[in-house]
C-alpha positions as CSV (number, residue, x, y, z in Angstrom):
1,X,0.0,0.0,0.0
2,X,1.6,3.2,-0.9
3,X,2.0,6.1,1.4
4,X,-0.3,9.1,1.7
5,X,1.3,12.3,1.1
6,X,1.2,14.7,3.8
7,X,-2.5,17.4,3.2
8,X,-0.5,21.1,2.5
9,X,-3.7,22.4,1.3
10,X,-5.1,23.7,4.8
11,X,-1.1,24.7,5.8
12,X,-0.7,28.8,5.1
13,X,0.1,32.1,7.5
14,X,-0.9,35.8,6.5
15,X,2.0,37.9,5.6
16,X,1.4,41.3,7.9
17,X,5.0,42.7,8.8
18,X,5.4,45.0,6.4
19,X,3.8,47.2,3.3
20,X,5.5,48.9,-0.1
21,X,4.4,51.3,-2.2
22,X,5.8,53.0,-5.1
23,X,6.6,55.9,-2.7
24,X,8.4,53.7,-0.7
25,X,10.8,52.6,-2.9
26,X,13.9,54.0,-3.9
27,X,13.9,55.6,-7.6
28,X,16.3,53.1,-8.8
29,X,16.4,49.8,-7.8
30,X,19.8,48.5,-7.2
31,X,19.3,50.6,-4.2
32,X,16.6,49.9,-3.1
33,X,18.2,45.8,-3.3
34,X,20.9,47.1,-1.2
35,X,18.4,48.4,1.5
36,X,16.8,45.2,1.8
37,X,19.8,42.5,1.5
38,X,21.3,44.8,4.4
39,X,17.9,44.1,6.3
40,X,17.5,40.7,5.1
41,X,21.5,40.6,6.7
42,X,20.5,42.3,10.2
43,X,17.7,39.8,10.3
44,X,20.0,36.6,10.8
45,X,18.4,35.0,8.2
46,X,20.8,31.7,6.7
47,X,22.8,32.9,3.7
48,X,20.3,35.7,2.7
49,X,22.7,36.2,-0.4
50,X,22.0,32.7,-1.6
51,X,19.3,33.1,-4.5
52,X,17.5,30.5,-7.5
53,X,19.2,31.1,-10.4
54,X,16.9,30.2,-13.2
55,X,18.0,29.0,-17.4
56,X,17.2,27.4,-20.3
57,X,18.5,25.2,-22.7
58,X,18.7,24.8,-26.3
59,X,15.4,22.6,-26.0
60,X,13.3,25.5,-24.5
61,X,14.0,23.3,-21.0
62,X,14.1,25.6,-17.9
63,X,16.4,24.2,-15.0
64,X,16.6,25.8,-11.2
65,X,19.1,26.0,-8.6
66,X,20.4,27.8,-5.7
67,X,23.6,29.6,-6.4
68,X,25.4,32.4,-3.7
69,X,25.5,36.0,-4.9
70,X,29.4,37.0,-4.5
71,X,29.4,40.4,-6.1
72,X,26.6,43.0,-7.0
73,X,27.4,46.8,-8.3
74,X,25.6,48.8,-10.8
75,X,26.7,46.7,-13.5
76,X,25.4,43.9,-11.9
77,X,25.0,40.6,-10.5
78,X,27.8,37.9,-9.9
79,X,28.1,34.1,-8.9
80,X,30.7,31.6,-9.7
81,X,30.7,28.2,-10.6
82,X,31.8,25.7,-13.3
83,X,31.7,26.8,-17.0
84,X,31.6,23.1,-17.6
85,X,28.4,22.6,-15.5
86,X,24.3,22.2,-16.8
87,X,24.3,26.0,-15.6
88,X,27.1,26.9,-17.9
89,X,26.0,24.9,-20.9
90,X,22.4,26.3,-20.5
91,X,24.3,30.4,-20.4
92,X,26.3,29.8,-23.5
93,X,23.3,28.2,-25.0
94,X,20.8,31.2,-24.3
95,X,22.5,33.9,-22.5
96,X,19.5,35.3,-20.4
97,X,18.7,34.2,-16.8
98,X,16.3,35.1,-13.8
99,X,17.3,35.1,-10.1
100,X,15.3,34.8,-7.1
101,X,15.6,35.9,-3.4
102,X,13.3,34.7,-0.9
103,X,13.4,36.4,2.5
104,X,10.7,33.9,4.3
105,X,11.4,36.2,7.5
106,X,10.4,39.0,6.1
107,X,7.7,38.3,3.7
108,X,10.0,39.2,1.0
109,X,10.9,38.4,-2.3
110,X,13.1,40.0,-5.4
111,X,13.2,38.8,-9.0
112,X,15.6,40.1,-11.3
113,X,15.3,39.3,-15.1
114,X,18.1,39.6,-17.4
115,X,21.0,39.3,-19.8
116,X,24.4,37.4,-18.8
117,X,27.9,37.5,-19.7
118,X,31.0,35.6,-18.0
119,X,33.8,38.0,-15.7
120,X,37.0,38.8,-16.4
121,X,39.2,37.1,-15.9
122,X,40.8,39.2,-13.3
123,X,37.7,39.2,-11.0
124,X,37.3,35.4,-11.7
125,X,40.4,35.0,-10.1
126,X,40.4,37.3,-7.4
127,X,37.5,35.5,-6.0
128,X,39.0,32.3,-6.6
129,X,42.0,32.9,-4.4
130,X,39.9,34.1,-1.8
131,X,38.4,31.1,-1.5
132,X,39.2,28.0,1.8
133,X,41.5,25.6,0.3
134,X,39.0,22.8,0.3
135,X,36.5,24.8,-1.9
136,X,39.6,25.8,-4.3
137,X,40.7,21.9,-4.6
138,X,36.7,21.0,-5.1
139,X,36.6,23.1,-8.2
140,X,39.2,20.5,-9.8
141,X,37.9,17.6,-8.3
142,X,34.0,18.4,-9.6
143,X,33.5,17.3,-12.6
144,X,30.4,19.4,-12.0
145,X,27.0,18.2,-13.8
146,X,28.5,15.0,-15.1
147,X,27.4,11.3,-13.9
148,X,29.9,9.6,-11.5
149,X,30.6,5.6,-9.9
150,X,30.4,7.0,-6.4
151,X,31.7,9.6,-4.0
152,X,34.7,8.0,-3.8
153,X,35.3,9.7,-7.5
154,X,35.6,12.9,-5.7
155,X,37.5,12.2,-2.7
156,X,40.3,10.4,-5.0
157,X,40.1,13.6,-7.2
158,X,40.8,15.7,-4.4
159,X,43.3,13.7,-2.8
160,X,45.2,13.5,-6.4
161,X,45.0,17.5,-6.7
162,X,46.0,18.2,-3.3
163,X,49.0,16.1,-3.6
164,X,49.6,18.0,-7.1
165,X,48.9,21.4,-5.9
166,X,49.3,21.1,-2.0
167,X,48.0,24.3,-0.9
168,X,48.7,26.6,-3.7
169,X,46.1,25.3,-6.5
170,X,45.6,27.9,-9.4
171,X,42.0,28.5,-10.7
172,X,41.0,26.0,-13.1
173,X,40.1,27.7,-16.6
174,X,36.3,25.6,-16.7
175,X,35.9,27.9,-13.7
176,X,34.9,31.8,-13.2
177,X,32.2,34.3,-12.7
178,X,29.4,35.3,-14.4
179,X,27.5,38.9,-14.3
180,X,23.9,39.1,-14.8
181,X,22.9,42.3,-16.3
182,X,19.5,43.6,-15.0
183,X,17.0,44.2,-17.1
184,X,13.5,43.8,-15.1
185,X,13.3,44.0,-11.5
186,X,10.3,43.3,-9.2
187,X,10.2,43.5,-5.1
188,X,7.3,41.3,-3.6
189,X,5.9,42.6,-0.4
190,X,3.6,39.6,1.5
191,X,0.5,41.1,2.2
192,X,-2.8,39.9,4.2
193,X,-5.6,38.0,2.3
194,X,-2.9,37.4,-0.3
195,X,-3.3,40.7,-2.0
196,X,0.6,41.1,-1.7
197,X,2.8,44.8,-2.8
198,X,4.4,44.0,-6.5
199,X,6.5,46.6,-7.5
200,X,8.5,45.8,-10.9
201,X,11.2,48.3,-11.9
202,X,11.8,48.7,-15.9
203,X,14.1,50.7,-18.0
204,X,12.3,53.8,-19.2
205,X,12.0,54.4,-22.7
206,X,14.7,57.1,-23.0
207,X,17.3,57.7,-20.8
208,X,18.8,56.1,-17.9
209,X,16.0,56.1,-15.7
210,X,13.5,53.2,-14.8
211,X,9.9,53.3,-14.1
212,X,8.3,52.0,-11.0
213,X,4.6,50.1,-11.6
214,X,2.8,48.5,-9.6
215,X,1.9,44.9,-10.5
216,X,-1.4,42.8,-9.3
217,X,-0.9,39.9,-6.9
């Protein structure tokens, strides 16, 4: 007799901390991010900078997962990871991905739409020797993505490049950053009665400005 699966269809809270308008939030929208990653920080939350990072393939096939933010300016958005992996294969396939935040603490969300390109390789670098060791020898041992015996695969790998590199490994070229570019953002506001604050920030038509609109729930 199979299992039951647990009933999630009485399971929900109301979402009451906190409203947003479109005078609430900042004219452009990077800073208006900054304001709440720095809240989202102050609250404790676990790894607030980790976020869904969301792409396609050639196929039209859209694949999820959760990826750390390292890096974010005005000319973007960066994480890090193999070049080699489904994430990289999907970005040089169709260069145009979607991240995610999801502050559950504070009824918070941020979507941000847009175009990517890879780092130089200066700043891929930087990072990478900022890295523990362990992470460092991982990103040769990984052969991220691709189907392995076991885990002993890995622990070999890392054992054989540790004895190769000892503690000085240099970055591996499959590996370096990648920048999304924003194009569309929107900042997600839990509200009572489900009738949640959507703001979506896009580029004006002219200029360097971006226009604020409110979006239904």
């Amino acid at each position: 007799m199979s299992q039951s699966s647990p009933d999630l269809s009485q399971l929900r809270r109301e979402y009451a901390q906190a409203a947003l308008s479109e005078a609430d939030v900042a004219p452009d929208p990077l800073t208006q991010f900054d304001l709440w990653l720095k809240q989202a920080l102050q609250a404790g939350l676990l790894e607030p900078y980790a976020m869904t990072l969301a792409t396609v393939d050639g196929d039209g096939q859209p694949s999820a997962r959760i990826v750390l933010l390292r890096q974010y300016d005005a000319s973007g958005y960066c994480f890090f990871t193999n070049y080699e992996s489904r994430k990289g294969a999907d970005l040089q396939t169709n260069p145009r991905a979607a991240l995610l935040f999801y502050w559950d603490v504070l009824e918070r969300q941020v979507r941000i739409e847009g175009t990517i390109s890879k780092v130089s390789a200066e700043e891929s670098e930087q990072y990478y020797q900022s890295r523990p060791l362990g992470n460092r020898l991982g990103a040769w041992a990984s052969p991220q993505s691709q189907v392995i015996a076991d885990r002993a695969v890995l622990e070999q790998a890392e054992e054989k490049f540790k004895g190769q590199y000892d503690s000085h490994p240099p970055r591996p070229p499959h590996w370096g950053g990648y920048r999304l570019t924003p194009l569309v953002y929107e900042f997600w506001q839990g509200r009572p009665s489900r009738l949640h604050d959507r703001i979506r920030y896009r580029p004006a038509v002219s200029g360097s400005e971006w226009l604020r609109e409110r979006l239904a729930p």
